[in-house]
C-alpha positions as CSV (number, residue, x, y, z in Angstrom):
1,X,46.8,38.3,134.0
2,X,46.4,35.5,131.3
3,X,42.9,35.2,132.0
4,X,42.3,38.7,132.2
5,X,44.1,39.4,128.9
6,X,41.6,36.4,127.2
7,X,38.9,38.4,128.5
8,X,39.7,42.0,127.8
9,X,41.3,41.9,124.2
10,X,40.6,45.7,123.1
11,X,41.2,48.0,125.6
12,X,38.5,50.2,124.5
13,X,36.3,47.1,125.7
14,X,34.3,47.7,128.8
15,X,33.6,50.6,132.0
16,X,37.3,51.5,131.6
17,X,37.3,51.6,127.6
18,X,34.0,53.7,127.7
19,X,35.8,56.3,130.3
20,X,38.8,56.7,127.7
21,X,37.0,57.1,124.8
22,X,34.9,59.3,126.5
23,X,37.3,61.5,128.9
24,X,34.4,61.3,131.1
25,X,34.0,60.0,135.1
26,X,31.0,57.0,135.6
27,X,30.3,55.8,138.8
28,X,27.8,52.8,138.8
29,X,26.1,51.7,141.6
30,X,25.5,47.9,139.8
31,X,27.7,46.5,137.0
32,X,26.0,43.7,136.0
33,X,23.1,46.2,135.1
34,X,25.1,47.8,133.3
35,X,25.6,46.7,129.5
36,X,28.9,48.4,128.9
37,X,30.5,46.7,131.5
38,X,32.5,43.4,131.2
39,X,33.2,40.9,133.7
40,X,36.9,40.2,134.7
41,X,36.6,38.9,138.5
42,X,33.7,37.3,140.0
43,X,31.6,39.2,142.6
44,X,32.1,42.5,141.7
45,X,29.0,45.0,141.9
46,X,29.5,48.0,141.7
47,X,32.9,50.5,140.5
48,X,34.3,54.1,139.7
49,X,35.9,54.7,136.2
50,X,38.3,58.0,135.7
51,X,39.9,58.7,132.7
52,X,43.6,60.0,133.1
53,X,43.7,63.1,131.0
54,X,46.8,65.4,130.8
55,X,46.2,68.7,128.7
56,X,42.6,67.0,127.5
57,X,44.3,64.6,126.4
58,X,43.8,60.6,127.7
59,X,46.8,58.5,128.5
60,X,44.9,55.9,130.6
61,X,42.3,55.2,132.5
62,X,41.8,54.2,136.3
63,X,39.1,52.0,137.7
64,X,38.4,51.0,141.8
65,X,35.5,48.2,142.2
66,X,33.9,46.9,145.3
67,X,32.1,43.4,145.7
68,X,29.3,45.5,147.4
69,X,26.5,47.4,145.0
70,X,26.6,51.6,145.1
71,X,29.9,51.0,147.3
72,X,31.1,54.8,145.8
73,X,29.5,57.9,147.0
74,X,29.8,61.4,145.2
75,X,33.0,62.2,147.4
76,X,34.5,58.8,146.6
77,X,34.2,60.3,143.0
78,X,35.6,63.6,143.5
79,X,38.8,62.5,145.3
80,X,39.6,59.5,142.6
81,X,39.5,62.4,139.9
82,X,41.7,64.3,142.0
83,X,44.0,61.6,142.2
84,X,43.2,60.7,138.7
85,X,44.9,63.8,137.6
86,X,47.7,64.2,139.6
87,X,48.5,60.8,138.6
88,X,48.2,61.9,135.1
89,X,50.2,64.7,135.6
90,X,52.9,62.3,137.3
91,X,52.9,60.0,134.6
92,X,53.2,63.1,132.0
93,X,56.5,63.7,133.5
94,X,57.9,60.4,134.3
95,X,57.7,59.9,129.9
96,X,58.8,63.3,129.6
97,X,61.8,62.5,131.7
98,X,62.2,59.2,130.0
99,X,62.4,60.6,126.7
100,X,65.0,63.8,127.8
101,X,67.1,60.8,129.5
102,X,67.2,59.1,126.1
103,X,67.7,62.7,124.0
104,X,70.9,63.0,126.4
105,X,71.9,59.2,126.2
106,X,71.7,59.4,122.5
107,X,73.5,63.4,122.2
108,X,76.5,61.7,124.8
109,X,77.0,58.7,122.1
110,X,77.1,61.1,118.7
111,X,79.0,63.5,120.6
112,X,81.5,60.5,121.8
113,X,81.3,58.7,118.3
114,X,82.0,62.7,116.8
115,X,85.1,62.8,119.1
116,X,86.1,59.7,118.2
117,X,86.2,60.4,114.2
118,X,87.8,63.6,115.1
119,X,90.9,61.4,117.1
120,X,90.9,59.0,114.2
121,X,91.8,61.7,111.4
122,X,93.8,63.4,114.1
123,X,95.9,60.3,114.5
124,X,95.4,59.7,110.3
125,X,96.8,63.8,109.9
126,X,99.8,63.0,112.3
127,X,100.6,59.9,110.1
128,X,100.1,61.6,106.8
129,X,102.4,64.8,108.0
130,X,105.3,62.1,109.3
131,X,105.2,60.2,106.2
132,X,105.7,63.6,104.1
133,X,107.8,64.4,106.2
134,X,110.1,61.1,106.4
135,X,109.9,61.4,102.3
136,X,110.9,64.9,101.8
137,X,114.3,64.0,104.6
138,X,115.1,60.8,101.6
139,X,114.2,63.0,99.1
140,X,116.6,65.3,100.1
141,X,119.0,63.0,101.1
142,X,119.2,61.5,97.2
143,X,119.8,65.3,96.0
144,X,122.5,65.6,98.4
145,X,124.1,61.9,97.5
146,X,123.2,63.2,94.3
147,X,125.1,66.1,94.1
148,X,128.1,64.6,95.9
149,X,128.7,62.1,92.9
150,X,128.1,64.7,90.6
151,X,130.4,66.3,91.8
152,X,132.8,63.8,92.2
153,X,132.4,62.5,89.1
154,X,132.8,66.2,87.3
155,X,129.2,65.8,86.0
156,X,126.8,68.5,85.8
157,X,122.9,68.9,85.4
158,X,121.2,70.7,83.0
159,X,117.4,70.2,82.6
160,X,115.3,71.3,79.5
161,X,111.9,72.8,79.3
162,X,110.7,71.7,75.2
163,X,107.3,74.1,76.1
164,X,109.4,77.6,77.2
165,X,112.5,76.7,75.5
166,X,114.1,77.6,78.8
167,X,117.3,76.1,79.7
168,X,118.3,75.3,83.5
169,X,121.7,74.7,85.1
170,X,123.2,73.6,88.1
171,X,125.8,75.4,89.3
172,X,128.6,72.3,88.3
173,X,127.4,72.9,84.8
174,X,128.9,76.3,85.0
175,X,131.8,75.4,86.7
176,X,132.4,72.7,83.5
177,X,131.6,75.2,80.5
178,X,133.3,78.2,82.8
179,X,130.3,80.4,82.1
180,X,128.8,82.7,84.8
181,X,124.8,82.1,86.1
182,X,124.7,86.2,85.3
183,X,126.0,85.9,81.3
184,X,124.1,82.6,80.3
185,X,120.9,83.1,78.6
186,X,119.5,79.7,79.4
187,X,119.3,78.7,75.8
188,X,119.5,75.7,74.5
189,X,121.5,77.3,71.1
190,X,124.0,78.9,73.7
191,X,124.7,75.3,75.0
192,X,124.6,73.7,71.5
193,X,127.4,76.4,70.9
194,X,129.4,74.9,73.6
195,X,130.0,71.7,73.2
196,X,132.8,70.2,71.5
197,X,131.8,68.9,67.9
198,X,132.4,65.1,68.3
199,X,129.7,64.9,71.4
200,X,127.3,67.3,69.3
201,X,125.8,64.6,67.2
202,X,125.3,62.2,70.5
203,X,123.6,65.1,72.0
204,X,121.7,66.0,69.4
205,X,120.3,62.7,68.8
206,X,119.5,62.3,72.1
207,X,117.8,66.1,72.2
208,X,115.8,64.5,69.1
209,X,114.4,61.1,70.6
């Protein structure tokens, strides 16, 4: 193989070279007589070249030599070609194969790589939804401790919007200033109203900062 591949370097060179580049059959009865051909064993005389050709297309080439001169007849010819193209034909499929095996091998990986992403923001969806979930049970836990020392404590809530002027209660806020949810306007000059005059001015400086 070494030898022959120090010989041969293009593989357009030679009888086999000429038969692809041509798509055409040559039988030679002498080699050496023949100026395209190139010597890669010793002794040989005479030889058959058939191009492989699938849809007029060449995908190889496929030579049989003899040590004796015009070895080949006419029938020799006719049945390499014949095996010449159902070789061809043979070949054709076995890349086509090949390549389908590969197309499947690679559509199995994205589609196992695909499932895999989708497990993995699945499993990240899961976490995210028990994490919410975990904080909205402590969230609601505060409000309850919340409202327990509130409560306890005779404290109410009252929250402020500055923007809507609106004025919102908790129901212990009513229960302190005995006003009902129906008659309160949610004001904050109805609260002002309510509260005694010597914790106005702390609440009105802290309204003002």
């Amino acid at each position: 193989i070494r030898t022959l591949g120090e010989i041969i370097s293009n593989p357009d060179q030679g009888l086999s070279g000429w038969v692809t580049r041509s798509k055409k059959t040559i039988r030679v009865p002498n080699v050496k007589a023949d100026p395209r051909y190139t010597e890669t064993f010793p002794g040989i005389q005479s030889g058959l070249y058939v191009p492989l050709l699938y849809d007029e297309n060449v995908i190889g080439s496929v030579a049989v030599e003899s040590e004796t001169e015009n070895a080949f007849t006419e029938q020799d010819e006719r049945l390499l070609i014949t095996l010449a193209g159902q070789a061809a034909v043979s070949i054709e499929n076995a890349t086509l194969y090949e390549m389908a095996q590969k197309e499947i091998i690679e559509r199995k990986q994205a589609e196992s790589a695909l499932q895999k992403q989708t497990q993995e923001l699945a499993q990240l969806n899961n976490q995210l939804e028990s994490r919410v979930s975990e904080r909205t049970a402590e969230i609601e836990i505060t409000r309850q401790r919340l409202e327990l020392a509130t409560k306890a404590a005779g404290l109410g809530i009252w929250e402020w919007n500055i923007n809507s002027g609106k004025l919102f209660w908790d129901a212990q806020m009513h229960k302190i200033y005995h006003v009902a949810p129906e008659t309160f306007h949610e004001t904050m000059t109805e609260f002002v109203n309510m509260v005694h005059p010597v914790d106005l001015t702390k609440l009105m400086t802290n309204i003002e900062k």
